[in-house]
N, C-alpha and C positions, 0 to 999 in steps of 0.2 A: 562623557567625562565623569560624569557623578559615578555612573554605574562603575566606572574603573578605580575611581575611589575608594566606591563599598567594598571593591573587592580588594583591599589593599590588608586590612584586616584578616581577612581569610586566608590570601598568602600568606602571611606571617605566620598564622599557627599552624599551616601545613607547613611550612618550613622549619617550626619550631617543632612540630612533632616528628616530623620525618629525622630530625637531626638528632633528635632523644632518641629515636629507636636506632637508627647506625652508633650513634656513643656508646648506647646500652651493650648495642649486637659487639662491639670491637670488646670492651671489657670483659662480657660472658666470652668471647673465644678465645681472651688470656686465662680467664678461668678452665676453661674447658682444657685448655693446652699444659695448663698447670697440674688436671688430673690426669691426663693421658701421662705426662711426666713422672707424677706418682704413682700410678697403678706400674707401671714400664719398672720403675725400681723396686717396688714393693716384686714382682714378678721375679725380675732380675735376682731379686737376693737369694729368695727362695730355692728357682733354679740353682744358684751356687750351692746354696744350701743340701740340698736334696742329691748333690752329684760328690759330696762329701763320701770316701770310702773306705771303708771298713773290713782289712784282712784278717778272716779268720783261721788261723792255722790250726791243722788236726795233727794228733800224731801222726807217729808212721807207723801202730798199728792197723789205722782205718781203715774198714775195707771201702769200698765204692757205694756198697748198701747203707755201711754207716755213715755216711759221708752224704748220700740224699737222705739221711734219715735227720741228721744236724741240720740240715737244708729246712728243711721241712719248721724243724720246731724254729728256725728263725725267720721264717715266712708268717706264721702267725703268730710273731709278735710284735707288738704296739707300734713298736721304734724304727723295724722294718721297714722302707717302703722297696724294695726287688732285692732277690739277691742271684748270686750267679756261684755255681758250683765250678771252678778249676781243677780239672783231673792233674795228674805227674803227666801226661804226654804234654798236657794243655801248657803247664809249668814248663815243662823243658823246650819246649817251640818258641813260649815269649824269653824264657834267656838266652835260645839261641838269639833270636832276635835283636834283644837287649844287648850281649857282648859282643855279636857280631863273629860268632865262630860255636862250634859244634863241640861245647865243656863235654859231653857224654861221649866222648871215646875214652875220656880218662877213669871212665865210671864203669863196673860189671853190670851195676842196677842205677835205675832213678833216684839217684836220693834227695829227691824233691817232694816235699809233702802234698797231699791231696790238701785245701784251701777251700773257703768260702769268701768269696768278696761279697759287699752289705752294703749297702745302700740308705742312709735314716731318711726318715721325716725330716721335714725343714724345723720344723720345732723341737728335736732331739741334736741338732745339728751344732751343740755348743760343748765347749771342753767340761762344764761340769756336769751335762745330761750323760755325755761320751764316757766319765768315768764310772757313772753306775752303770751305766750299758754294758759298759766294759766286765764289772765284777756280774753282772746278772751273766752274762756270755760264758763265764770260768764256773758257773754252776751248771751248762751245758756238759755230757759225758761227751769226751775223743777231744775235746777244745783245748789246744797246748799254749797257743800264742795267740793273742789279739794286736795285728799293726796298723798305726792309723799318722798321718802327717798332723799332730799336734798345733806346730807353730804356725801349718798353713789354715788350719781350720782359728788360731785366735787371729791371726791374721785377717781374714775373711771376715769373720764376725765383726771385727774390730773398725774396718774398711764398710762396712755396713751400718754400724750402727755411726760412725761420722757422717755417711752421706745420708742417711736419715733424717740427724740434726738437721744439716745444714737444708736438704728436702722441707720438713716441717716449717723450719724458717723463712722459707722462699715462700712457700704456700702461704703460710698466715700474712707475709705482708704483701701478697698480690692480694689475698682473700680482703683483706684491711685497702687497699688501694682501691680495688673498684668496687667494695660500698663507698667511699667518699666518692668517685667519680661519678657513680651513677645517682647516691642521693643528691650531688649538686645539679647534677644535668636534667633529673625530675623538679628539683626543687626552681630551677630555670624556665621549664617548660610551665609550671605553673605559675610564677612569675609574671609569663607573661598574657596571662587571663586574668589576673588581678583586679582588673577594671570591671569584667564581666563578672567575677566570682561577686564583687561589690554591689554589684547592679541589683542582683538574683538577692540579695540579703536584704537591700534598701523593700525593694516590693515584697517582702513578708518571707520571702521564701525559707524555709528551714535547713539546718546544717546539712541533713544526711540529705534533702532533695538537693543542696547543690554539690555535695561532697562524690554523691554518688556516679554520677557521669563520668569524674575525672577516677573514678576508682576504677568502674570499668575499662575506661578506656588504658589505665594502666596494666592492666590485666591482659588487654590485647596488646598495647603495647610488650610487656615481657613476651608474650607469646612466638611473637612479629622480630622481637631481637634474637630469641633463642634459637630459630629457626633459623634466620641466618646468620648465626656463629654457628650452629652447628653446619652450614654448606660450607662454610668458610675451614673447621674443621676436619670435614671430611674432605677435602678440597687438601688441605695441605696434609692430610695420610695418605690421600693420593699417591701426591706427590712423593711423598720419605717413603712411602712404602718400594714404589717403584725404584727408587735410588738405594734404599738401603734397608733391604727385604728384613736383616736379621732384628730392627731397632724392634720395628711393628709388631715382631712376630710374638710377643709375650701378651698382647692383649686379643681376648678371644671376643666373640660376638656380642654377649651377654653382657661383658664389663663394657662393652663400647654404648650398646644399646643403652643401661643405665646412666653410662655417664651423659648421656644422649639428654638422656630423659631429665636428669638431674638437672643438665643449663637450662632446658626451658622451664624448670619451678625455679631456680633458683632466679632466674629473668623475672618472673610472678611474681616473685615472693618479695623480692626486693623491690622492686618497682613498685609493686602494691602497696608495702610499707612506706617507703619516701612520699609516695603520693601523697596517702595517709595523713602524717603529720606534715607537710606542707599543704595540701588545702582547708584544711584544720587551721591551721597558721593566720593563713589569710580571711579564712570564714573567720576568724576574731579581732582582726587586725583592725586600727580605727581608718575611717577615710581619710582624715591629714596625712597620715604615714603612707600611704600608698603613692605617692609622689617622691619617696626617699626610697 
C-alpha cells in the first residue's frame, strides 16, 4: 500500500510530461502544416508566374537563321527563363487548329510571321518589369511586335499578392497561437513540480543546479514532439499526396527535409525558452504562494 502510494507521484509527472509532449507534438504539426501551406503557395505563384508568355513577332523579312539568331540573343538574357522558336508552318498548323478549318487555300504564301514565344523569370513576371522588357526586346534587330495578355498577367499578380496577405495572416496567428499553447502547457508541466523545485532550494541547492534538469529535459522533450508531428506530417502527405498527387507536387525534397528540420528546433527552441522562465519563476517564487 505504501509502495503504491509513492508511486502516485511519479504517475502524475509521467503523465504530466507525456501530455506536454503530445500538446507540444499536435501544435508543431499545425505549424509544420502551416509551412507545407506556404512553401505550396509561394511555389504555386512562381509556377504562374514563370508560365507567363511572351510573343515575340519578327518581321516578314526574317529568314529562319535570323529568327535562331533573335532566339539566341534572348536566351541569354536575364529575364529569359525558355524560349521556343514558332516557324510560318508551325504558325499556320496552330490556326488551323485554332479556326478549325484550312485559312491557307485563300493564301498563295504564309503570311504568318516567324515568332518567338518567352518565357520570364518569376521575378520579371510583373506589368512594370514587362514594360522595360518590352522596349529592351524593340532594341533586338527583325523584332516587329511584342504580344503579351496584360490584364491576365495584373490579374495573376494581383490574385497573388491577396493570397499572400491573407497566407501571412494565417501563419502569424497560428505562429502566435501555439507559443501561447505551448508556453502554457510547459508552464503547467512545471507547475506541477513545484513542490519538488522548493524542496531542492530549501536544502541549498542553487538556481542553475535545479533549473538545469528541467532544461534538459525540455530539450528532449522538443525533440520527442518534433518527431512526432513530423510522423504525423508525413502521415497526412501520405495521404494528399496519394489523393491528390498535383497539391504535393510543388514541394521537392530539400524544402520538405528543412522544413522537417525546422519543427524539431523550433519544438527546442520553444520548449527550452517556456521552460526557462518558468522554472526561473518558481526557483524565486516564496513558499506561501506555492499553494495558490
Amino acid at each position: 500500500m505504501a509502495r503504491r502510494e509513492q508511486n502516485i507521484p511519479l504517475r502524475r509527472l509521467r503523465s504530466s510530461y507525456f501530455s506536454a509532449v503530445i500538446s507540444i507534438s499536435l501544435v508543431l504539426f499545425l505549424l509544420g502544416s502551416s509551412g507545407i501551406l506556404l512553401i505550396n503557395a509561394h511555389r504555386l505563384s512562381v509556377y504562374f508566374k514563370e508560365n507567363i508568355t511572351l510573343t515575340i513577332i519578327l518581321d516578314e523579312t526574317t529568314s529562319e537563321a535570323d529568327a535562331v539568331w533573335v532566339r539566341k540573343q534572348l536566351d541569354i538574357a536575364p529575364y529569359v527563363r525558355e524560349t521556343k522558336l514558332v516557324s510560318k508552318e508551325q504558325a499556320a498548323e496552330e490556326m488551323k487548329i485554332l479556326l478549325g478549318a484550312d485559312f491557307m487555300e485563300v493564301f498563295d504564301i504564309n503570311p504568318l510571321p516567324i515568332a518567338v514565344e518567352a518565357k520570364l523569370k518569376s521575378e520579371y513576371a510583373v506589368v512594370d518589369s514587362i514594360i522595360k522588357v518590352e522596349k529592351n526586346l524593340f532594341t533586338i534587330p527583325h523584332v516587329r511586335e511584342v504580344s503579351y495578355q496584360r490584364s491576365l498577367i495584373e490579374m495573376v499578380n494581383h490574385n497573388i499578392q491577396k493570397i499572400s496577405l491573407i497566407m501571412s495572416v494565417f501563419i502569424m496567428l497560428i505562429l502566435f497561437i501555439a507559443l501561447v499553447l505551448i508556453n502554457n502547457t510547459i508552464r503547467l508541466s512545471v507547475y506541477a513540480r513545484r513542490f519538488a523545485i522548493n524542496t531542492m532550494r530549501l536544502v541549498g541547492a542553487t538556481r542553475w543546479f535545479i533549473v538545469r534538469p528541467f532544461l534538459l529535459r525540455s530539450l528532449l522533450q522538443g525533440v520527442f514532439s518534433g518527431v512526432i508531428a513530423i510522423m504525423l506530417l508525413t502521415g497526412v502527405l501520405y495521404v494528399v499526396q496519394n489523393e491528390f498527387s498535383e497539391i504535393t507536387g510543388f514541394i521537392d525534397d530539400v524544402q520538405l527535409l528543412l522544413l522537417f528540420l525546422a519543427v524539431i528546433v523550433a519544438g527546442m527552441f520553444i520548449s527550452f525558452v517556456s521552460t526557462f522562465f518558468a522554472a526561473n519563476k518558481f526557483v524565486r517564487i516564496d513558499t506561501d504562494k506555492l499553494y495558490f
